[in-house]
Every structure is written in structure tokens, then in C-alpha cells.
C-alpha positions as CSV (number, residue, x, y, z in Angstrom):
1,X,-56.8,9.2,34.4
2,X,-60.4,10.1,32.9
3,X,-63.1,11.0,36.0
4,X,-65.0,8.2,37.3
5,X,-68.1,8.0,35.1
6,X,-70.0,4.4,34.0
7,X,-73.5,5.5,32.4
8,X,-71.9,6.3,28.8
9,X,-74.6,4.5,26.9
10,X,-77.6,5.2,28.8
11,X,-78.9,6.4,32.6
12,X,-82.2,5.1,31.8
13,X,-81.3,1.2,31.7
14,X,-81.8,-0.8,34.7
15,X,-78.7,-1.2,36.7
16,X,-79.7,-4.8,36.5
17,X,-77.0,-7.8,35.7
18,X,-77.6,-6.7,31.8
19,X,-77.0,-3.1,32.4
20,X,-73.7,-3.9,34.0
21,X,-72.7,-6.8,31.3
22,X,-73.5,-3.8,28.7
23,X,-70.9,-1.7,30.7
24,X,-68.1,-4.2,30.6
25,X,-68.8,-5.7,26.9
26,X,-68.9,-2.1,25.7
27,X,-65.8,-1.3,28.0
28,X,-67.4,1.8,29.3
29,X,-65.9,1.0,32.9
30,X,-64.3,4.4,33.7
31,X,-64.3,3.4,37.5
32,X,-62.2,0.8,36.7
33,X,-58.6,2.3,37.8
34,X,-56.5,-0.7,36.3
35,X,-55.1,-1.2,39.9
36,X,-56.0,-1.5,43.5
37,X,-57.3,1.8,44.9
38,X,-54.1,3.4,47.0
39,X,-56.2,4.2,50.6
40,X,-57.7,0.5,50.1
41,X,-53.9,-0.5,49.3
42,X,-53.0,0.9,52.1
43,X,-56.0,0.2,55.0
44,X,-55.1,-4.0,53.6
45,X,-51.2,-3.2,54.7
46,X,-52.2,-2.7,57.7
47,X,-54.3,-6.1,58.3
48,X,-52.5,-8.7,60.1
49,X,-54.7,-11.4,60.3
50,X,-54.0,-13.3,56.9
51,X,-56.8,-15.6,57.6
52,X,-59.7,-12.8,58.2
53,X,-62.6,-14.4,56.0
54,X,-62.5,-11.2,53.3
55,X,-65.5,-10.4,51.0
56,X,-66.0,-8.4,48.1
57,X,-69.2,-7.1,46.8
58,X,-69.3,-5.9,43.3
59,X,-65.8,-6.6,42.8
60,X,-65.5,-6.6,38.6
61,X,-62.2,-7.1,37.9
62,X,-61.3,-7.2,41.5
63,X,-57.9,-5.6,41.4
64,X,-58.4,-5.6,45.8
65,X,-58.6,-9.1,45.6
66,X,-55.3,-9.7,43.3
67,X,-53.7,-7.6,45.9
68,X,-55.1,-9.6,48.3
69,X,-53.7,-13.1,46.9
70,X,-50.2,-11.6,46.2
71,X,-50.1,-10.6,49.8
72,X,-50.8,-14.2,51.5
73,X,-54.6,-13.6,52.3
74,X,-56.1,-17.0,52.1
75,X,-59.9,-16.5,52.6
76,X,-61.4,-14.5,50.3
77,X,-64.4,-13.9,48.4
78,X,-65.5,-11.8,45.3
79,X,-69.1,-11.6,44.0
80,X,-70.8,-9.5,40.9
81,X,-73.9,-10.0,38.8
82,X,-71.6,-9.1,35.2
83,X,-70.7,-12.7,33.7
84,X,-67.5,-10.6,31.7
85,X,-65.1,-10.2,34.6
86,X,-65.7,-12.6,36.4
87,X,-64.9,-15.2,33.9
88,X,-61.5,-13.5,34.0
89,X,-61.2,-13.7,37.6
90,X,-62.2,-17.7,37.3
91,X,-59.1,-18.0,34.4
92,X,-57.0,-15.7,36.1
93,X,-57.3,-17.6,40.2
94,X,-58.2,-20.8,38.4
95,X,-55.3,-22.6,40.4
96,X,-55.3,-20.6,43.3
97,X,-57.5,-22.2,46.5
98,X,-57.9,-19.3,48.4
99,X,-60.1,-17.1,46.6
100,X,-64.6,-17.9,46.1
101,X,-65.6,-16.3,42.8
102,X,-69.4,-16.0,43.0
103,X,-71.5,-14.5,40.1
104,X,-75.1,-13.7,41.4
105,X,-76.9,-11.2,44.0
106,X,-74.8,-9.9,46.8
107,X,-78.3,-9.6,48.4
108,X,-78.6,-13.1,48.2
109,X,-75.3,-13.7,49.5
110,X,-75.0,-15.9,52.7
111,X,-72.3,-16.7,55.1
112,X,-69.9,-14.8,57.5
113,X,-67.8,-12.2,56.8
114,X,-64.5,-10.7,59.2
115,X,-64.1,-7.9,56.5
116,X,-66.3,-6.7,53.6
117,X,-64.3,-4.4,51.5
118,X,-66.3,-1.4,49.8
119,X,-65.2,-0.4,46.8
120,X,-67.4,0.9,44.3
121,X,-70.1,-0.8,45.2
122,X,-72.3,1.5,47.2
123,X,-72.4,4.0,44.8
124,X,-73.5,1.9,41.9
125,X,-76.5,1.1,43.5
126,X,-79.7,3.2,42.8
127,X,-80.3,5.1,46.1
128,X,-83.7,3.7,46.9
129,X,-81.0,0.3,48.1
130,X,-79.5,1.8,50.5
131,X,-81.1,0.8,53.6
132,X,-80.8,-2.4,51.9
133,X,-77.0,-2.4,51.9
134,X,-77.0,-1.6,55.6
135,X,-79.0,-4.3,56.6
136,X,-77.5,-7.0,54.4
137,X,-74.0,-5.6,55.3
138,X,-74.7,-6.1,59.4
139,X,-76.2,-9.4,58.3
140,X,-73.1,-10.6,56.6
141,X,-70.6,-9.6,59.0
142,X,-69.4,-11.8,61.8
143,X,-70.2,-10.5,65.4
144,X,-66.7,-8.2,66.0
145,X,-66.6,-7.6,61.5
146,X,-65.8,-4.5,59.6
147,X,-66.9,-2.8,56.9
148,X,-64.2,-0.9,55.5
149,X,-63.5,1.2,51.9
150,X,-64.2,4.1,49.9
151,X,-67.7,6.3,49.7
152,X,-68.1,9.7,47.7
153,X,-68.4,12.7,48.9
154,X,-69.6,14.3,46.2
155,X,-72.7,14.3,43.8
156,X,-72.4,13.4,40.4
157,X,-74.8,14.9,37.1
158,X,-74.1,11.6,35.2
159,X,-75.1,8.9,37.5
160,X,-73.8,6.0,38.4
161,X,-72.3,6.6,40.6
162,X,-74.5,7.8,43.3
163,X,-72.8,10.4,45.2
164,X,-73.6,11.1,48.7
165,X,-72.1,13.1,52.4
166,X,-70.6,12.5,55.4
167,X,-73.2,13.6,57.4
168,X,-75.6,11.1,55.1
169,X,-73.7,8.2,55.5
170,X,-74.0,8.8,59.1
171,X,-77.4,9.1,59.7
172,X,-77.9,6.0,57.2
173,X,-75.3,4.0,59.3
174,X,-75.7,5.1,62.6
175,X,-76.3,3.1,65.5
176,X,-76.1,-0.9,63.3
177,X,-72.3,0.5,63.5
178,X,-69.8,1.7,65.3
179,X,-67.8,4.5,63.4
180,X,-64.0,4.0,63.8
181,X,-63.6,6.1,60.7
182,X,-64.8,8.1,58.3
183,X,-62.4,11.0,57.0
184,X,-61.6,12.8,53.4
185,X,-59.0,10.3,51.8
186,X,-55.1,11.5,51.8
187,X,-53.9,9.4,49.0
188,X,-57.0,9.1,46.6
189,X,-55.9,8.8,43.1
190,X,-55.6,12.8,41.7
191,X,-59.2,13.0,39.7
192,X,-60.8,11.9,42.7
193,X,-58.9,14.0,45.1
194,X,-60.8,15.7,48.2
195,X,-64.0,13.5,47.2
196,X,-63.5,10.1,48.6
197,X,-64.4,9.6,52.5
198,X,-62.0,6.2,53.8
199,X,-64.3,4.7,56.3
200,X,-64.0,2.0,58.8
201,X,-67.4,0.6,60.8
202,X,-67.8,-2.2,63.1
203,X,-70.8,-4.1,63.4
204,X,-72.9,-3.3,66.6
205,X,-73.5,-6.8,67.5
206,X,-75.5,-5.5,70.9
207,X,-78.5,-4.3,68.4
208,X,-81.1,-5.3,66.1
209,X,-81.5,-4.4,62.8
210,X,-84.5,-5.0,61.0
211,X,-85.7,-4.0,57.1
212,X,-89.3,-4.0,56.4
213,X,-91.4,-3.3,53.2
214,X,-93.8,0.4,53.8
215,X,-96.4,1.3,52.1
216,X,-99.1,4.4,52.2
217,X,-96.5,7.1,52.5
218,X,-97.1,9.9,49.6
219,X,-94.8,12.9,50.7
220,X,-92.1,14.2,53.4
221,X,-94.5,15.0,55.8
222,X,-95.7,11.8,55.2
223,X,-92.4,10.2,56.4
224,X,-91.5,12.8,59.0
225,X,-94.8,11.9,60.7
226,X,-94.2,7.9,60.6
227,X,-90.4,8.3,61.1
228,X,-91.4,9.9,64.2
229,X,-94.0,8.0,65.9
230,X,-91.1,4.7,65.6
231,X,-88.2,6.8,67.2
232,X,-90.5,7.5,70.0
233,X,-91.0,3.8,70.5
234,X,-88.9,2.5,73.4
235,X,-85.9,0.9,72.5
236,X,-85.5,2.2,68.7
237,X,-82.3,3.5,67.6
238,X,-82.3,4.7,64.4
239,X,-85.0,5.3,61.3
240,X,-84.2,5.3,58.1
241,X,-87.0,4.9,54.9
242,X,-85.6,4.6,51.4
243,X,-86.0,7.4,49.5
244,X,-89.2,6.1,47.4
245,X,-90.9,5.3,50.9
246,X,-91.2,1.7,50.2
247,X,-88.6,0.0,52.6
248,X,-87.8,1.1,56.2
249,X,-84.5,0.3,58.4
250,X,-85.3,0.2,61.9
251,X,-82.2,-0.7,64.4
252,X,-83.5,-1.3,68.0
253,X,-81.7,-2.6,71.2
254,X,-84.3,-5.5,71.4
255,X,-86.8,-7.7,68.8
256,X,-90.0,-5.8,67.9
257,X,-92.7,-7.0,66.8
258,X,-94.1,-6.0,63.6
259,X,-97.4,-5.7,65.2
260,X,-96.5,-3.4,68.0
261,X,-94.8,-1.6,65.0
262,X,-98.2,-1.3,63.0
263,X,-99.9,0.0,65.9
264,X,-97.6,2.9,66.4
265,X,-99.0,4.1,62.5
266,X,-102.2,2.9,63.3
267,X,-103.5,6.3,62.9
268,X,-103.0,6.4,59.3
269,X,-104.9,3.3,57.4
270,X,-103.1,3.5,54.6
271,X,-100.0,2.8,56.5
272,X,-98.7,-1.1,56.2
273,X,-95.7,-2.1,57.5
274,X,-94.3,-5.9,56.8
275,X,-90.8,-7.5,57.8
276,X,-88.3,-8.8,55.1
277,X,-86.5,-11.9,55.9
């Protein structure tokens, strides 16, 4: 099986719904392993509840899903931007009730979620959405939910996919969820071996967690400065900016308000910080 790798034509284009159409019209879908992942095979055989309300972000040809169905889950819910596969899913479930096939944003997804199944998802996304991804993920997931799945840990040259570390995934996670696990896969399939972490997080639902738009930062010092005048706040949690400074994850025990938030940077004029509903 030929190393995961999906930018064959270009790793200039816009990972936008076009860019990943291109990739599944061209069949340049090396990520695709033809079959459910065997530690995702195996964290699902190990699920009792049949009726958990399952989502899938990013699913393609959503061999989880399949795996799903065949194994008496009845609530389940696949989403991707790419028209291709999912017009395969549609033909392939078309008399089958128990599986949602959504083409459109996952960021504009809505609903509750008992289980949000990563696969492949995270790392297809440019890094700068990151913070995004945390936010949207606590948003989507019901009050005891999990988010459970693969992540690299690994960089890769020819990106997608977005590699990343332990220790990174930590700090971007940390205190929206609790860490149940998050450990070197056993059973990854051989060309990915000792590079896939299989991770399990609960959703802290005794926190809030809050994205906001930034703008004025120009360098690390920069963000070190603002990142920490909010930690010093009382009652923040966890800071995280995107990596081009322009969004901001903030979890906090209680509501704050943006202005308080504005005040703490208040130093620096330039500095504008605005939620994002």
C-alpha cells in the first residue's frame, strides 16, 4: 500500500470543495485505504450503544461508515464538500434509513453529536483551521460526546496532509477536553506504522469555549505578549491563536466578555479582538 499522499497535481490549489473534487475525479486519493482503518475498526467494536448519534466529517468514500451500517449502528451521519463520493454513498445507502449523507461545510454543520469519528479529516485541513476544528468539534458534540480517531504524528514534505505531535495536539486540545487517550497506534496499516496517535477526548461540558477573529499581531513576540496578558485573566483556561494570528481559541470556566477581553490588549492599538458566532 503506496504512503498516504493527496497533493499529486498541485500544493498550491485551494483545499477548497474544487480542490478536493479535482482529487477524487483525477483519483489521486492515496489516503483512501479501500477499507476501514483497523484501530478505528477496532475502537467501533468496542461501542455498545448501537443508537449513539455517529458523525463523520470529511468522510469520502466513508469506508467507517459502511462498517458502521453492516454492524447495526442506526444513527449515523457522513458530510464532505467533494460532490464524487458522495454521490456514491447516496447510490450505495440509497435504501438504507439509518445513515444522513450531507454534501456542504462541516463548519456549517449543526446538530448533536454522541461520537464524531476523525479520520483523515484533521489533517486535510490547512493548519491556520485548527482552532477552528476545536471549537466547532466541542460545539457539535452532545454534553458527555467523544471525539475519537486517528492524528499524525509525523510531518509530511508533500502536504496534505498536515502532520502534527502529541505534545501539539495537546496544547491545541487541552482543557475544551478531557484526554482519555492519545497513544502511538498498535495496528495501523504497515506504511503508516509508528505514525498514527489513536485518540479518544471527551467534551468538557463544565467550560467555555469561545473563537474569536484577531487582528494587529505581526510576529511571535507579538503573540507571546497577547497570549499572555489572556491567560493571566481570571478564569481562562487555555490560549490558542491560529498560526497566521488571525483567529484566537480561548476556553474559560465562565462567559467573558469580549470587552473585558479588548481591555486586557488595550495597550497595543492595533490589537482588535471580535467573537465568531
Amino acid at each position: 500500500m503506496k504512503e498516504i499522499q493527496c497533493c499529486v497535481v498541485s500544493c498550491e490549489k485551494q483545499l477548497d470543495a474544487a480542490y478536493w473534487e479535482s482529487q477524487y475525479k483525477a483519483k489521486t486519493t492515496g489516503w483512501d485505504l479501500g477499507i476501514i482503518s483497523p484501530p478505528i475498526q477496532t475502537y467501533v467494536d468496542r461501542i455498545d450503544n448501537k443508537n449513539n448519534s455517529i458523525l463523520i466529517p470529511g468522510c469520502g468514500n466513508s469506508y467507517e461508515a459502511e462498517y458502521l451500517l453492516e454492524h447495526g449502528f442506526t444513527n449515523i451521519t457522513v458530510i464532505d464538500i467533494a460532490p464524487t463520493p458522495l454521490a456514491d454513498l447516496k447510490e450505495k445507502f440509497k435504501n438504507n434509513p439509518n445513515i444522513q449523507i450531507v454534501l456542504g461545510d462541516f463548519f456549517k454543520q449543526q446538530g448533536k453529536y454522541d461520537l464524531i469519528i476523525e479520520q483523515t479529516f484533521f489533517c486535510a485541513l490547512p493548519p491556520v483551521m485548527r482552532q477552528k476544528y476545536v471549537w466547532k468539534m466541542h460545539q457539535l458534540l452532545a454534553d458527555e460526546g467523544k471525539l475519537a480517531g486517528l492524528l499524525f504524528n509525523r510531518t509530511f514534505e508533500v502536504r496534505p496532509p498536515f502532520g502534527g505531535s502529541k505534545e501539539e495536539y495537546e496544547t491545541l486540545f487541552g482543557a475544551a477536553f478531557d484526554f482519555l487517550k492519545m497513544d502511538v497506534c498498535p495496528n495501523s496499516i504497515a506504511p503508516r506504522a509508528n505514525s498514527e496517535l489513536l485518540f479518544e477526548l471527551k467534551k468538557n461540558n463544565r467550560v467555555n469555549v469561545n473563537l474569536y477573529e484577531f487582528s494587529g499581531i505581526t510576529s511571535i513576540g507579538s503573540l507571546e505578549s497577547v497570549t499572555k496578558k489572556f491567560n493571566a485573566m481570571d478564569g481562562i483556561l487555555n490560549v490558542s491563536m491560529s498560526s497566521n494570528f488571525a483567529e484566537v481559541l480561548i476556553v474559560s470556566k465562565n462567559e467573558i466578555a469580549v470587552e473585558e477581553l479588548q481591555n486586557a490588549i488595550s495597550y497595543d492599538e492595533k490589537y482588535k479582538i471580535k467573537k465568531i458566532n
